[in-house]
One Martini backbone bead per residue (centre of mass of N, CA, C, O) as a GRO file, in nm:
protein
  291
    1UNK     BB    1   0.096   0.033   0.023
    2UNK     BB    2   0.114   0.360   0.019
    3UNK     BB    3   0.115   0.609   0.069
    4UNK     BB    4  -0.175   0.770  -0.077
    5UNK     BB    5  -0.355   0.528   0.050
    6UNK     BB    6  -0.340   0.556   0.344
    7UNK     BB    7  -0.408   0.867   0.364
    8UNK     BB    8  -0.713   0.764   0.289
    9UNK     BB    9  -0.759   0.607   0.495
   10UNK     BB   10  -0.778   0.827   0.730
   11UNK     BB   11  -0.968   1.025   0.594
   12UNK     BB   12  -1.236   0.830   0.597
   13UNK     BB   13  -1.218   0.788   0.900
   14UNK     BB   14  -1.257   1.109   0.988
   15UNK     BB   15  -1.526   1.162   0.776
   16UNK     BB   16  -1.707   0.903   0.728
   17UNK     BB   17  -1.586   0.870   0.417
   18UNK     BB   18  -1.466   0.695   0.131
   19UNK     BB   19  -1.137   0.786   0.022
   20UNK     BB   20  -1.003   0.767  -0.341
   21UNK     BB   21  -0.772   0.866  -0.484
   22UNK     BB   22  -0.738   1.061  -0.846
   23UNK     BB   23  -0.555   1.337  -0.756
   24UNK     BB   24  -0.226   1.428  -0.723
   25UNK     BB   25  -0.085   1.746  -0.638
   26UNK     BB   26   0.162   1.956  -0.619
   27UNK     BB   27   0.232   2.225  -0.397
   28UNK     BB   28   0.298   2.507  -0.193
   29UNK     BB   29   0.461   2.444   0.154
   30UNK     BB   30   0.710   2.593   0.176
   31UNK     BB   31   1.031   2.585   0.363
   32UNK     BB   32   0.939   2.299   0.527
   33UNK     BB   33   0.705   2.175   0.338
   34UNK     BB   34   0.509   1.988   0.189
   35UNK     BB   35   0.256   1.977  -0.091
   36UNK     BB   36  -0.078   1.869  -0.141
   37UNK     BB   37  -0.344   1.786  -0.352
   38UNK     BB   38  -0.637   1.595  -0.293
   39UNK     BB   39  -0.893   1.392  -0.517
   40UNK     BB   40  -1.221   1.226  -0.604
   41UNK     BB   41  -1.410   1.392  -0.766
   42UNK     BB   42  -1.564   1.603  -0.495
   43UNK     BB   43  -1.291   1.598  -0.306
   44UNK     BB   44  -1.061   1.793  -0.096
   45UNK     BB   45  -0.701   1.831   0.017
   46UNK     BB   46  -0.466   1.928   0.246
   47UNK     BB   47  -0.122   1.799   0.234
   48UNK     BB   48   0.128   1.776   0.464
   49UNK     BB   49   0.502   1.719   0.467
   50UNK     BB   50   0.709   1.515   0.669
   51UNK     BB   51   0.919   1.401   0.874
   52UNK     BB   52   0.850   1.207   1.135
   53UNK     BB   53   0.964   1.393   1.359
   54UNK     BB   54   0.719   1.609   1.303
   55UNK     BB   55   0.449   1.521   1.397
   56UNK     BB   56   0.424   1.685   1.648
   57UNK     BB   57   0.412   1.939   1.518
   58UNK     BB   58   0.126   1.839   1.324
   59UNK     BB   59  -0.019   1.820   1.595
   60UNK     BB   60  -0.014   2.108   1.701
   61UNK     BB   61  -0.143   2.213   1.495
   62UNK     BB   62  -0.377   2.124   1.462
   63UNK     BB   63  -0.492   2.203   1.763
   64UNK     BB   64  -0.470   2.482   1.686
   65UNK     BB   65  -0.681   2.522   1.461
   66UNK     BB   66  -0.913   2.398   1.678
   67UNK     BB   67  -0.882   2.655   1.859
   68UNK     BB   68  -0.953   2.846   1.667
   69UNK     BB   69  -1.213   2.742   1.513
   70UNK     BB   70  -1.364   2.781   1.838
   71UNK     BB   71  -1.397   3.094   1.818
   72UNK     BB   72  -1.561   3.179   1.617
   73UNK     BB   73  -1.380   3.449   1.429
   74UNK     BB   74  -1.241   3.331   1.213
   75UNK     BB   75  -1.117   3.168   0.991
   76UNK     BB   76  -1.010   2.817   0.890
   77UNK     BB   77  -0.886   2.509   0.857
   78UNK     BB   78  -1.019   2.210   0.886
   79UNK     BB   79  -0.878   1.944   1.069
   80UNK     BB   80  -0.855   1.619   0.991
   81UNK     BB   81  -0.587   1.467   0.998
   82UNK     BB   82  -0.282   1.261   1.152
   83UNK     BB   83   0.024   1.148   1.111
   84UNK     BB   84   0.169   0.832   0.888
   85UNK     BB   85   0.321   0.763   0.625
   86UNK     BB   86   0.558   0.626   0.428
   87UNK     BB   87   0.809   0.775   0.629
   88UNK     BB   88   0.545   1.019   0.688
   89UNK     BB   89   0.452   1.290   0.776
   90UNK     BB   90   0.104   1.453   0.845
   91UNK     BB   91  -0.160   1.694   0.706
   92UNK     BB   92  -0.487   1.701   0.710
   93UNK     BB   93  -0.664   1.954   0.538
   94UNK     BB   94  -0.857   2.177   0.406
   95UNK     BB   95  -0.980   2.273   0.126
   96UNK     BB   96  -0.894   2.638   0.017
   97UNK     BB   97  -0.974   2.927  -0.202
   98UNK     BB   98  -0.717   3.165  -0.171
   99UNK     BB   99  -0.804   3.391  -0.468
  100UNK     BB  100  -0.894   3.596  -0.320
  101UNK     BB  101  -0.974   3.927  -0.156
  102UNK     BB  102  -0.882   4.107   0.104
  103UNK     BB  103  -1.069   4.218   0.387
  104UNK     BB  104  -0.916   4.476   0.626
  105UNK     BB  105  -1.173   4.498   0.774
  106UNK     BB  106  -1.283   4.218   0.849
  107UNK     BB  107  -0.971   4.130   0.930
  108UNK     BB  108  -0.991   4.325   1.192
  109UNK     BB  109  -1.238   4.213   1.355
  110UNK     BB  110  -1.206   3.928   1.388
  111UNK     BB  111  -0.896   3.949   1.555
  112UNK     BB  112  -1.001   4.090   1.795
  113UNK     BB  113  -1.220   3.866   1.873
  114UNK     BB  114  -1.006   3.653   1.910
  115UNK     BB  115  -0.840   3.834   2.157
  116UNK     BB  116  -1.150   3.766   2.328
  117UNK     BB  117  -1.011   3.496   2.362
  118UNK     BB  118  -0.950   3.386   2.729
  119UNK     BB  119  -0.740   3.296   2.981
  120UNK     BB  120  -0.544   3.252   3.291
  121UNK     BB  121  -0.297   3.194   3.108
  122UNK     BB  122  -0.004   3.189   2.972
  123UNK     BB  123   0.016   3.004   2.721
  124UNK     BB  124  -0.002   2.630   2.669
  125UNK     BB  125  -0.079   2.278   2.682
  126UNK     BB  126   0.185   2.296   2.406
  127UNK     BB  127   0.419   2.287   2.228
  128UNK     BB  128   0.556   2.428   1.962
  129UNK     BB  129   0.634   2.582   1.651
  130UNK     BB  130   0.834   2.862   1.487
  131UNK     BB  131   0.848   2.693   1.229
  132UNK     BB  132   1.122   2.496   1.364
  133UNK     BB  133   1.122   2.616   1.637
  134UNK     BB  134   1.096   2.586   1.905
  135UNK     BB  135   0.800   2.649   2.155
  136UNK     BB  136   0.717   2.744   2.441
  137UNK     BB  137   0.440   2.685   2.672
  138UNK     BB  138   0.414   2.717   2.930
  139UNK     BB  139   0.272   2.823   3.208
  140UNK     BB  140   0.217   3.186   3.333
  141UNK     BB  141   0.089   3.470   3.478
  142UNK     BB  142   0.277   3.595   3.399
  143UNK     BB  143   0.434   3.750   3.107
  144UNK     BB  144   0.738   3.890   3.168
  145UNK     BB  145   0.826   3.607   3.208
  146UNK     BB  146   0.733   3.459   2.982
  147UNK     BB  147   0.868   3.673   2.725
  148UNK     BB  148   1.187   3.592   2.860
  149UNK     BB  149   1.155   3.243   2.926
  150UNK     BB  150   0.976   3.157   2.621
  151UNK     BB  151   1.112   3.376   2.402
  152UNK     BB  152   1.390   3.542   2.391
  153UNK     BB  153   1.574   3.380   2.585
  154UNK     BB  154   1.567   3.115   2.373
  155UNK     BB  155   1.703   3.299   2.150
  156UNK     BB  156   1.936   3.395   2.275
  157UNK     BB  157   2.065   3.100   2.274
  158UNK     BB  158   2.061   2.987   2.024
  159UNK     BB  159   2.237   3.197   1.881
  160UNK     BB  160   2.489   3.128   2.061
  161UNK     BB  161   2.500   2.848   1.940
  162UNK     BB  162   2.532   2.976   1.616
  163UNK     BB  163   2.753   3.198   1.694
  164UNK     BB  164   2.571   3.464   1.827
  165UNK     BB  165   2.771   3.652   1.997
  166UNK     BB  166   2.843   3.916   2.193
  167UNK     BB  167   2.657   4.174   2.176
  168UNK     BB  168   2.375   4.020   2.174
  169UNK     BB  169   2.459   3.927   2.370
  170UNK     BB  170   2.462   4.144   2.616
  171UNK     BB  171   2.221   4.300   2.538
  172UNK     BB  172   2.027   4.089   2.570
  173UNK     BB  173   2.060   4.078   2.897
  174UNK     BB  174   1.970   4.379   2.941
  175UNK     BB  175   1.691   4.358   2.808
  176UNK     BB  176   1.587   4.151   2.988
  177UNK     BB  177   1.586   4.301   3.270
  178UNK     BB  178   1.377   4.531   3.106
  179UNK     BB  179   1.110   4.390   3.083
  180UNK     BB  180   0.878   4.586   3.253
  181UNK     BB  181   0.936   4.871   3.134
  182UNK     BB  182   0.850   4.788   2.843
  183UNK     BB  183   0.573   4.644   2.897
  184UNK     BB  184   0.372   4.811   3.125
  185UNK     BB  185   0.168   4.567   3.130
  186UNK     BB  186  -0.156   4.352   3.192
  187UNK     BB  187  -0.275   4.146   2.991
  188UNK     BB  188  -0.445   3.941   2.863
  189UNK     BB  189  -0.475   3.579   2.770
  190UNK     BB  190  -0.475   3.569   2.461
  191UNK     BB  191  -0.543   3.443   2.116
  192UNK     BB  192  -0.330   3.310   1.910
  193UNK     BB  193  -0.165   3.264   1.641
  194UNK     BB  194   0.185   3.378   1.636
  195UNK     BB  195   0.229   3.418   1.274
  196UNK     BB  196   0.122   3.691   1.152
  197UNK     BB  197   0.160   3.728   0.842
  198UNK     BB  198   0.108   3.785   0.539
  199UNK     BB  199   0.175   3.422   0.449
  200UNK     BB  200  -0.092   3.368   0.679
  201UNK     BB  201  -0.310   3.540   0.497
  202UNK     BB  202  -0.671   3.486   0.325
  203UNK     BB  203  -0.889   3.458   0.049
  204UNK     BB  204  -1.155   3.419  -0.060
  205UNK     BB  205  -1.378   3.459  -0.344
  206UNK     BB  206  -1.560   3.678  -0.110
  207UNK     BB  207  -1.323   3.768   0.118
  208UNK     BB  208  -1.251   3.568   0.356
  209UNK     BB  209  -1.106   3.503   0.556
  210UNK     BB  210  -0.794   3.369   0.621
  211UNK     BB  211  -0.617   3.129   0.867
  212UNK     BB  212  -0.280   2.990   0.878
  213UNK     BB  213  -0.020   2.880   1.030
  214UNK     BB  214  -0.004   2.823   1.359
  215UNK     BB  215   0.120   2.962   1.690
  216UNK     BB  216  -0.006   2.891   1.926
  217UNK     BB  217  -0.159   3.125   2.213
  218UNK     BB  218  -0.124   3.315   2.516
  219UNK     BB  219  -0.137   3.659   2.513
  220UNK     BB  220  -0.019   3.979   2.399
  221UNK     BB  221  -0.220   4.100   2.134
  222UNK     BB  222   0.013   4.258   2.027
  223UNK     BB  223   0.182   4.046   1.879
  224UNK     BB  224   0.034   3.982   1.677
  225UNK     BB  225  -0.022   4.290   1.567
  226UNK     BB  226   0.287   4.334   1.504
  227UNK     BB  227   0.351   4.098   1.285
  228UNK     BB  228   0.183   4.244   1.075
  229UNK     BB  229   0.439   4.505   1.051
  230UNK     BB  230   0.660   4.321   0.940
  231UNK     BB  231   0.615   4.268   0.633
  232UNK     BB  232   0.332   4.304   0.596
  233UNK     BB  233   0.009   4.273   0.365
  234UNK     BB  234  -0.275   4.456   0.549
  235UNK     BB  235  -0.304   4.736   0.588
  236UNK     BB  236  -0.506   5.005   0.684
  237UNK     BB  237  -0.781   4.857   0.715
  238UNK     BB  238  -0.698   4.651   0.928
  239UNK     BB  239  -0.539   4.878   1.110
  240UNK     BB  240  -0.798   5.027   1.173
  241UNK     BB  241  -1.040   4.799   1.222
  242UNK     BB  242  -0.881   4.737   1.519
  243UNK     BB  243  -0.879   4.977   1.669
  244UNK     BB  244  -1.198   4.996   1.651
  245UNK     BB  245  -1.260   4.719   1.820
  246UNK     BB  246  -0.953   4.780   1.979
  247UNK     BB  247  -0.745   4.956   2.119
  248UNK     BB  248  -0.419   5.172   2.175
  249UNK     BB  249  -0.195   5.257   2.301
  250UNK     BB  250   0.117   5.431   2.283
  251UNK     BB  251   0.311   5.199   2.359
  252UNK     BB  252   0.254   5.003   2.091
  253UNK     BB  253   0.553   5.095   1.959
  254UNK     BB  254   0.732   4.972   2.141
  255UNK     BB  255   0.619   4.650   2.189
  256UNK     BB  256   0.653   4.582   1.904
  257UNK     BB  257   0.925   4.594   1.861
  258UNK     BB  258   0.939   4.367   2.134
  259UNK     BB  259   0.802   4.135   1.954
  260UNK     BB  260   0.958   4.130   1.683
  261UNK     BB  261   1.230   4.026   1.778
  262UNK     BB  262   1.140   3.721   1.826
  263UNK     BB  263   1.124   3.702   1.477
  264UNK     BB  264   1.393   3.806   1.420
  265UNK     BB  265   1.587   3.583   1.565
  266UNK     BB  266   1.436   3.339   1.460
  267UNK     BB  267   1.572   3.411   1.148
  268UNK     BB  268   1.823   3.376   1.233
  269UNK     BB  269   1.808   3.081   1.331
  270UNK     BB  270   1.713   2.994   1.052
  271UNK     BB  271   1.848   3.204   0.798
  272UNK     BB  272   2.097   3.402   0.960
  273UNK     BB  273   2.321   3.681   0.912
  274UNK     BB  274   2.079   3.898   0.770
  275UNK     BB  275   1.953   3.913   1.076
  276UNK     BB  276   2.166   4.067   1.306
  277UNK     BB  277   2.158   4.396   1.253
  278UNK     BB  278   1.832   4.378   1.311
  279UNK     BB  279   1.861   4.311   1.600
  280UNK     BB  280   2.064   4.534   1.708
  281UNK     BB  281   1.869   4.744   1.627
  282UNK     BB  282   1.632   4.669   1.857
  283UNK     BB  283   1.773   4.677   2.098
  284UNK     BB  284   1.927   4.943   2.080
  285UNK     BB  285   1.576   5.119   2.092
  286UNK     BB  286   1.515   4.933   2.388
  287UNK     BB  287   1.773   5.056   2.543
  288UNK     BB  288   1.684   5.364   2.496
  289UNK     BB  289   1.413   5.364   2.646
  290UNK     BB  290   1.559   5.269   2.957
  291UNK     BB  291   1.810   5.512   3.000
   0.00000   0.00000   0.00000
């Protein structure tokens, strides 16, 4: 028996109708898996491929999509089966048609609602990963303990693994100390995407939001919403929907700053020194703001 005919028994079992693939076709999976739509003549899903090693990842992942998909406030796909086939792992997830264009009015008022979906401390019920890095959730009642010891100070550590030690580990540990200060404020721990940059929102063809490839948890929802702003993407009437639908006080101008560090450390540990001179300028930014 095949790997896809395996996976097509998984999918049978998981939606409690026989599907027997006609059509398997690879699509663009990202950089990190393969991926491809299977189709029956009727019915389409769309399957992520990685090493066995990964089945966690793809585990985390569905249940991440499971728990957006909870809040019933944005769409995401919805996930179908998790497992093992023919000495790989995969991900099956609805297939949707993300050709349409996307209302950022829509989601930003959607994200928001999101946002008001929260838990009782930061973190989540098991670790993920950001990209293929993992990513730590033990759960913790405190933000800036969280913010510490859960997000920067493991990607500065790995940093210094990956050979990027001298000033970035020195002001990073000046900038750790710094965080009651920088962060200043007690926020709720909303339901997070987590990843939420512009390669990771798109709109059906009636304009419908969706989001997908997420890293769940509970956070401070300005987190999510830094991220919108670093790569772009997202547009001023999705930035303008959101202030609309819950504002930002004025200190978000700063704590951006030092949430999308996090994601630009990541990109450092995963894609190498094109991102050190852009991380150790945030750094000195906001160690400027408490000098």
């Amino acid at each position: 028996m095949t790997r896809w005919d395996l996976i097509a028994e998984h999918i049978g079992a998981a939606t409690g109708e026989s599907f027997q693939i006609q059509r398997q076709r690879p699509v663009g999976g990202g950089c990190i898996n393969r991926a491809a739509v299977v189709e029956d003549g009727s019915r389409a899903f769309f399957v992520k491929l990685n090493t066995p090693e990964r089945l966690d990842m793809f585990e985390a992942e569905s249940e991440g999509l499971a728990a957006l998909a909870a809040a019933r406030a944005i769409r995401v796909p919805e996930p179908v089966c998790v497992g093992l086939a023919g000495g790989e792992s995969f991900l099956v997830m609805e297939r949707l048609d993300l050709g349409g264009r996307l209302d950022g009015e829509r989601a930003g008022h959607q994200l928001a609602a999101l946002h008001r979906v929260t838990a009782e401390r930061f973190g989540w019920h098991r670790d993920n990963t950001i990209g293929s890095t993992p990513q730590l959730n033990a759960p913790h009642s405190d933000w800036v303990a969280f913010w510490r010891d859960r997000r920067l100070g493991p990607q500065l550590a790995l940093a210094a693994a990956n050979g990027h030690r001298g000033r970035l580990q020195s002001d990073g540990e000046r900038l750790l100390s710094r965080l009651d200060a920088l962060i200043g404020h007690a926020p709720p721990p909303s339901l997070l995407h987590g990843d939420l940059w512009g390669g990771n929102i798109g709109a059906t063809p009636e304009g419908e939001p969706v989001i997908f490839d997420p890293a769940v948890y509970h956070g401070d929802r300005e987190a999510d919403l830094a991220m919108t702003e670093l790569f772009g993407g997202f547009g001023s009437r999705f930035q303008a929907a959101y202030r609309e639908a819950w504002p930002l006080d004025p200190a978000y101008a700063v704590r951006r700053i030092l949430y999308n560090l996090y994601h630009v450390l990541n990109h450092l540990n995963l894609f190498g020194g094109g991102y050190l001179r852009q991380s150790q300028s945030m750094i000195e930014r906001l160690l400027a703001e408490t000098a």
